[in-house]
Each structure stands twice: as C-alpha cells, then as structure tokens.
C-alpha positions as CSV (number, residue, x, y, z in Angstrom):
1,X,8.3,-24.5,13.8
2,X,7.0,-22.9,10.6
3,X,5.1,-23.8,7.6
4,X,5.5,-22.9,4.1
5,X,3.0,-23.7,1.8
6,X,3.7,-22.9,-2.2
7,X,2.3,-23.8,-5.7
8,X,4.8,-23.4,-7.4
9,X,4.0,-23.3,-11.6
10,X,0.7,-24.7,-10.9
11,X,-1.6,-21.3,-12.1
12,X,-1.8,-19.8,-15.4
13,X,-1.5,-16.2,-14.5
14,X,1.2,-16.8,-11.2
15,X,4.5,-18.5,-11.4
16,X,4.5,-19.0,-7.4
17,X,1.9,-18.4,-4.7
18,X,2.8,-18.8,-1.4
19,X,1.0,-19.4,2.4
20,X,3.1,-19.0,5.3
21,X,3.4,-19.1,9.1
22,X,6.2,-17.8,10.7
23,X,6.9,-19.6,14.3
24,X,9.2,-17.7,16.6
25,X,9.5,-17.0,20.6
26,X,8.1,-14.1,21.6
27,X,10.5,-12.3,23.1
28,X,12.7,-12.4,19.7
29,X,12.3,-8.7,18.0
30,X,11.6,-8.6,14.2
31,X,11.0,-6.1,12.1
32,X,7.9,-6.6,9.3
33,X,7.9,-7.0,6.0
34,X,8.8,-4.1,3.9
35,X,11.5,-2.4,1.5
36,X,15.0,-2.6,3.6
37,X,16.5,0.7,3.5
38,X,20.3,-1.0,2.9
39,X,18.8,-3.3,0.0
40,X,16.0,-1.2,-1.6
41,X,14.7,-4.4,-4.0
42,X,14.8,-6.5,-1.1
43,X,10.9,-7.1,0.8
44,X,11.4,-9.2,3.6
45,X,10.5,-9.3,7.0
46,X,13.8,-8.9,9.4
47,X,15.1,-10.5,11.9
48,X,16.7,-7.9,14.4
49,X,19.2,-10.0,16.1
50,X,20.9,-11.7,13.4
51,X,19.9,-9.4,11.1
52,X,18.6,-12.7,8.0
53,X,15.1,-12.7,7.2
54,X,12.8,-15.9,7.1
55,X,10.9,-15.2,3.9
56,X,11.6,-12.8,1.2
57,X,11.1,-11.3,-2.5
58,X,13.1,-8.8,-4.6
59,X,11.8,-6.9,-7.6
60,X,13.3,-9.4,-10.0
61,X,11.1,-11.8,-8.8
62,X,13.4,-13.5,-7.0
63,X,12.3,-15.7,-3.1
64,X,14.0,-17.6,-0.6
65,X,12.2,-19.4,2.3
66,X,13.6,-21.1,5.4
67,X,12.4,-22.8,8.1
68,X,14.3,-24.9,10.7
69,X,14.9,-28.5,10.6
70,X,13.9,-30.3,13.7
71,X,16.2,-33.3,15.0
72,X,19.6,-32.1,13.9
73,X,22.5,-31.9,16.1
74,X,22.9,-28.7,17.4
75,X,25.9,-27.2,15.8
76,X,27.4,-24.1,18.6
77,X,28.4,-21.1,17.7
78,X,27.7,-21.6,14.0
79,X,26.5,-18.2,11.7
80,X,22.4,-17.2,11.8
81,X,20.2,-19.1,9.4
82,X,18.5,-16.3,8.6
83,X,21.5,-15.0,6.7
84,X,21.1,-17.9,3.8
85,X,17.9,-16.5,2.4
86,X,19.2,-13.0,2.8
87,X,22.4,-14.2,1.0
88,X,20.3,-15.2,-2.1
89,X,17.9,-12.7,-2.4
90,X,20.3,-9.7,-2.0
91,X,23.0,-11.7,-4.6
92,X,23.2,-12.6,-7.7
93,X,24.0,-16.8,-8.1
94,X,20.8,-18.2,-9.6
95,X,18.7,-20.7,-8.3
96,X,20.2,-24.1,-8.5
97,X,24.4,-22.8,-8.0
98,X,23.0,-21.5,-4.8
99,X,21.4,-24.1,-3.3
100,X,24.4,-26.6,-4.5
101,X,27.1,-23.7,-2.6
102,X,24.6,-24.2,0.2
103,X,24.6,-27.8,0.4
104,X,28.4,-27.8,0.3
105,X,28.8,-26.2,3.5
106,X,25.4,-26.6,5.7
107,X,26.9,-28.6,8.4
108,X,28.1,-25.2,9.4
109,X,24.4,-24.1,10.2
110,X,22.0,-25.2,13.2
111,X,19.1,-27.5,11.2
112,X,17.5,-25.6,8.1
113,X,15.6,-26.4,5.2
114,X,15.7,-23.5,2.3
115,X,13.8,-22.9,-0.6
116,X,14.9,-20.9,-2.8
117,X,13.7,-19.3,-6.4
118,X,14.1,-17.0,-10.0
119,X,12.5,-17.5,-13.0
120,X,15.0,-20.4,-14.1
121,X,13.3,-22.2,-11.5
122,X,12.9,-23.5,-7.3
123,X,15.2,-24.9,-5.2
124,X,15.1,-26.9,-1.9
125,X,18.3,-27.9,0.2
126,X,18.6,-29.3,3.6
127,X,20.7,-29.5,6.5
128,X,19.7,-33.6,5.5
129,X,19.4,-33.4,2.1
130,X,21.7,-32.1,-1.1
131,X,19.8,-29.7,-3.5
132,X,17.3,-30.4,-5.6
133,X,15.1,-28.7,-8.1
134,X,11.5,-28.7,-7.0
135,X,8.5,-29.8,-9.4
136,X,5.9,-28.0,-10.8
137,X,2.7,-28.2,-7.9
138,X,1.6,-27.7,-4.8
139,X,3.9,-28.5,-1.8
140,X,4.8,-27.8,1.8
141,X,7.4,-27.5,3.6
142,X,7.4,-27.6,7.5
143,X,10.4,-28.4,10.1
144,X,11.7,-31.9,8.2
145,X,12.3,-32.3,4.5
146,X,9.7,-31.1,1.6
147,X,6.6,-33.1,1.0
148,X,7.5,-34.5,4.5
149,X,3.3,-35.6,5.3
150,X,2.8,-34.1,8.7
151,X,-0.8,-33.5,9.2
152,X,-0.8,-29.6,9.2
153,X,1.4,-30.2,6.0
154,X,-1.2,-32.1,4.0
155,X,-4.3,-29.8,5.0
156,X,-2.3,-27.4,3.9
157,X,-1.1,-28.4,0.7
158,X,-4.8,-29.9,0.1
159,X,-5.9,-26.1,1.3
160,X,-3.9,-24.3,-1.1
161,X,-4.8,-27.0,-4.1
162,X,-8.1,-26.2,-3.5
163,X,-7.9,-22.6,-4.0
164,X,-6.1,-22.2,-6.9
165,X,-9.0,-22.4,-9.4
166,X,-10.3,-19.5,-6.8
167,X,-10.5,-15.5,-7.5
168,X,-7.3,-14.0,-6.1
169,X,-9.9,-12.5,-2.7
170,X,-11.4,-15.8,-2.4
171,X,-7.9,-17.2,-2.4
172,X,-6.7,-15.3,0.2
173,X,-9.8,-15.6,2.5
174,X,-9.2,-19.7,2.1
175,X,-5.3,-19.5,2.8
176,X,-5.6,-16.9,5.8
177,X,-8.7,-19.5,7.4
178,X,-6.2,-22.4,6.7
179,X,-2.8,-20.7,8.1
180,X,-5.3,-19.7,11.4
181,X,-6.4,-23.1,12.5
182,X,-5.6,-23.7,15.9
183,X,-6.7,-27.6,16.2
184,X,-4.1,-30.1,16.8
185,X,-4.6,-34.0,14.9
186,X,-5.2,-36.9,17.2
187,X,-2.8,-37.8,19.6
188,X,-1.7,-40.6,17.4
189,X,-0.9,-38.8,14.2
190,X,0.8,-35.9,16.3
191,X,5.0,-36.0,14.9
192,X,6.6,-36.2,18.1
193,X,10.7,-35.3,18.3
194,X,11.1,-35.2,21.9
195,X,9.0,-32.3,23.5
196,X,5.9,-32.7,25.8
197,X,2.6,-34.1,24.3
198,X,1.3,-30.9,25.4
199,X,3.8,-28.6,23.5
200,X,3.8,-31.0,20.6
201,X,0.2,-30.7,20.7
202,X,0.6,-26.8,20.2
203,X,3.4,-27.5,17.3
204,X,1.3,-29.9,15.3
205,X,-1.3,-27.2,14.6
206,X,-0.7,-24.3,11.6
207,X,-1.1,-21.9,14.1
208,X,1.1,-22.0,17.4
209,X,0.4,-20.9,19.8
210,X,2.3,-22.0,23.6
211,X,1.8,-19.0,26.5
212,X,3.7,-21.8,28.9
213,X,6.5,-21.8,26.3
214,X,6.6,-18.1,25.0
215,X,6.5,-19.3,21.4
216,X,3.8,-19.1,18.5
217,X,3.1,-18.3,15.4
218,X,4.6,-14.3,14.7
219,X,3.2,-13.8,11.9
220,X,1.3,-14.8,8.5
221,X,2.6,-14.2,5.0
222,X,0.8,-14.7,1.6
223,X,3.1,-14.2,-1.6
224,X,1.9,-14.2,-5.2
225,X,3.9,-13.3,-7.9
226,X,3.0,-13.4,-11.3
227,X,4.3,-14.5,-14.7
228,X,4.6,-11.1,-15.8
229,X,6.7,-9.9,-12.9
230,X,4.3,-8.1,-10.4
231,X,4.0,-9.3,-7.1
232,X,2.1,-8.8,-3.4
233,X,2.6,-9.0,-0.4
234,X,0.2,-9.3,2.3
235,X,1.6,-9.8,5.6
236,X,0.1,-10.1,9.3
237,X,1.9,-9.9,12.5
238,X,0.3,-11.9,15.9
239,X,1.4,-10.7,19.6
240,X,1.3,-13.5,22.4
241,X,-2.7,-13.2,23.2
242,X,-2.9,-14.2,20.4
243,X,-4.3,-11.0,18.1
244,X,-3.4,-9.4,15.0
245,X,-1.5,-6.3,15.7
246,X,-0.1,-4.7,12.1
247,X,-0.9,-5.7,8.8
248,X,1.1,-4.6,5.6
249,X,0.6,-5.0,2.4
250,X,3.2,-4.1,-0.5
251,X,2.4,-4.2,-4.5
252,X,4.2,-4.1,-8.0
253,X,3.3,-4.1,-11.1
254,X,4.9,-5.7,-14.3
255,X,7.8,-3.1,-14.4
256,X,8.4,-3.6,-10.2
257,X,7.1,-0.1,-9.3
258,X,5.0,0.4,-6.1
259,X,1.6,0.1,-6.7
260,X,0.6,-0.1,-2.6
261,X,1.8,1.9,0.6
262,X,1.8,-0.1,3.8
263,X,-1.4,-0.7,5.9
264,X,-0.8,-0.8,9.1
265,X,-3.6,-2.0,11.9
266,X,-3.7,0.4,14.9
C-alpha cells in the first residue's frame, strides 16, 4: 500500500506539489532519497534489491511515481516495478510516449499504477487502465486506479486542497500531520480485497503501520517543484516502532544547482 497525493497545475508559483507515503515490509533494504552516484540528475529514493525507485525527480524537472495495484493477478517471475519509474526519469521519451510504451506491455509487470511527468505534462497508466493525461488539480492515487475514493484517498486530496492557499512551512506542517494519521475509517467504509479486517484495518489508514505483518509505512516524501525549475525535497524515513530515524532534505534553484546538503537525524 502507498499513497500519493499531488496537485498538479493547481498553484501559481509550483507546477506539481506532491504528499507521499511509501508502504513497504520492513525487512526490504532501501536506500533514501538523494543524488545516485550512476545517474547524477536522478533524486530518488532506491530500492536495493531490484535496484527501481518508488518516487523520483531529475534536474529537468522531470517525476515518476508508482505504487502497486491491488487485486491483479499475480504475474511470476515478471521484471521489478520499480524499474518503470527509474526507466522514465533516467530516459529521455516524454511524458505521454512513455506511458503509452508502458501500457503496451504492462501485463508483463506484477499490478502497478504509474504516474509519470515533464513540463509537457502528467501521465497516469495502469496495470487496468491504458494511459491517460491527468487534469489540472488535486488528486490521489493509492493501490487501485487514480481518483479511486478510498477514505484515506479523499482526506488526503481534501488535505492537500486545503493547503495550497497556505505559506510553503504551513504547507508542509498540514501534509506531514495528514500523511501521519494513524486512524482507520469505520469498519464499513474500510476497502477490503481479501486480507484480515485487522490488517485491512492497518492498510486503510495513511500511515501503516502492522508489527504482526512486518509492513508499514517506510517513509514520507513531500515534492514541490516550481514553475521556474527549482525543486525540494524533504524526505523522512520510519523504522518498525514506529519513529522517525533520518530525514533528508535536497534543494535547487532555477538553474538545478544544489542549494541544500542532506540532514540527517541521529
């Protein structure tokens, strides 16, 4: 499970902000989010054993998003999601002609949804839906198609609509309180796909968090980048308790140099 909120060509001074959680088990090693050493534009947390990335940004101003896509058949043996964002943000197909060469061969992928983005515009394909440009607004995408209205999907999006006539602090403070809630819906409201009322329970909040499963929320990302090209970062990474362990944030300015070293929590 992960969420992905995004207005996307909804602010006057930001072409996309983003709000994210990343849901993952435990056990699965990741790297966080920073300049890759083999792609030097690239800033993306990575995943390190598969090697893709789950969100991501290059100096150009180009993103890519992915989250799974609960419900689809499992598909064995089949190459590492992670590897279509990576694939987009390291080449050099815009926008739409990736997401249609995507959507010509995702049966070969477990369940995925992708976003995907430049300054021609976004892009959202699915392991259950073709490509298709993605309007001007706020949206979120969870585990199921875009604008699918699962509870923690629509307090987010609401959220994020709220804080966009926000300073950039106050924004930030508003996303980072939504992407931390805990609290589940009622029963009734709770999307259920086939797991235990108690686990589904845990997935139907913003924040996961399942110590009988192994499996939470890894960490939090919050993406703006502006109309004139800059862009930060600010990313936070959970252990299984659950408690913030490293924080990193990464600027640019208008011309893509680095305006920010990494924090990192002790």
């Amino acid at each position: 499970m992960c969420l992905v909120l995004f207005a996307h060509e909804a602010h006057p001074e930001y072409r996309l902000i983003v709000a994210a959680n990343r849901d993952e088990y435990y056990d699965r090693p990741a790297a966080p989010a920073g300049w890759w050493e083999d792609a030097p534009d690239l800033l993306a947390g990575r995943d390190l054993v598969a090697g893709g990335t789950w969100l991501g940004v290059t100096r150009e101003g180009r993103f890519a998003a992915l989250t799974n896509y609960r419900g689809a058949s499992p598909v064995p043996g089949g190459p590492s999601r992670g590897t279509l964002a990576v694939g987009f943000l390291r080449g050099e197909l815009g926008a739409e002609h990736y997401a249609r060469t995507v959507a010509a061969q995702a049966g070969r992928y477990q369940g995925f949804s992708l976003l995907v983005g430049d300054r021609t515009g976004l892009w959202v394909v699915s392991t259950h839906h073709d490509a298709q440009p993605v309007s001007a607004g706020v949206h979120g995408l969870s585990n199921h198609l875009l604008d699918t209205p699962w509870p923690k999907v629509r307090r987010g999006t609401e959220a994020l609509a709220d804080s966009i006539p926000l300073t950039s602090a106050e924004r930030e403070a508003r996303l980072l309180a939504t992407l931390a809630d805990r609290s589940a819906p009622a029963d009734r409201d709770i999307p259920t796909m086939g797991a235990s009322l108690e686990f589904e329970r845990a997935l139907s909040a913003p924040f996961i968090h399942s110590r009988e499963r192994r499996y939470g929320t890894r960490c939090t990302t919050l993406l703006s980048i502006r109309r004139d090209g800059g862009l930060r970062l600010r990313e936070i990474t959970w252990d299984d308790s659950p408690r913030p362990v490293a924080e990193v944030t990464h600027e640019t300015d208008r011309d893509q140099a680095s305006l920010r070293a990494p924090v990192r929590l002790p």
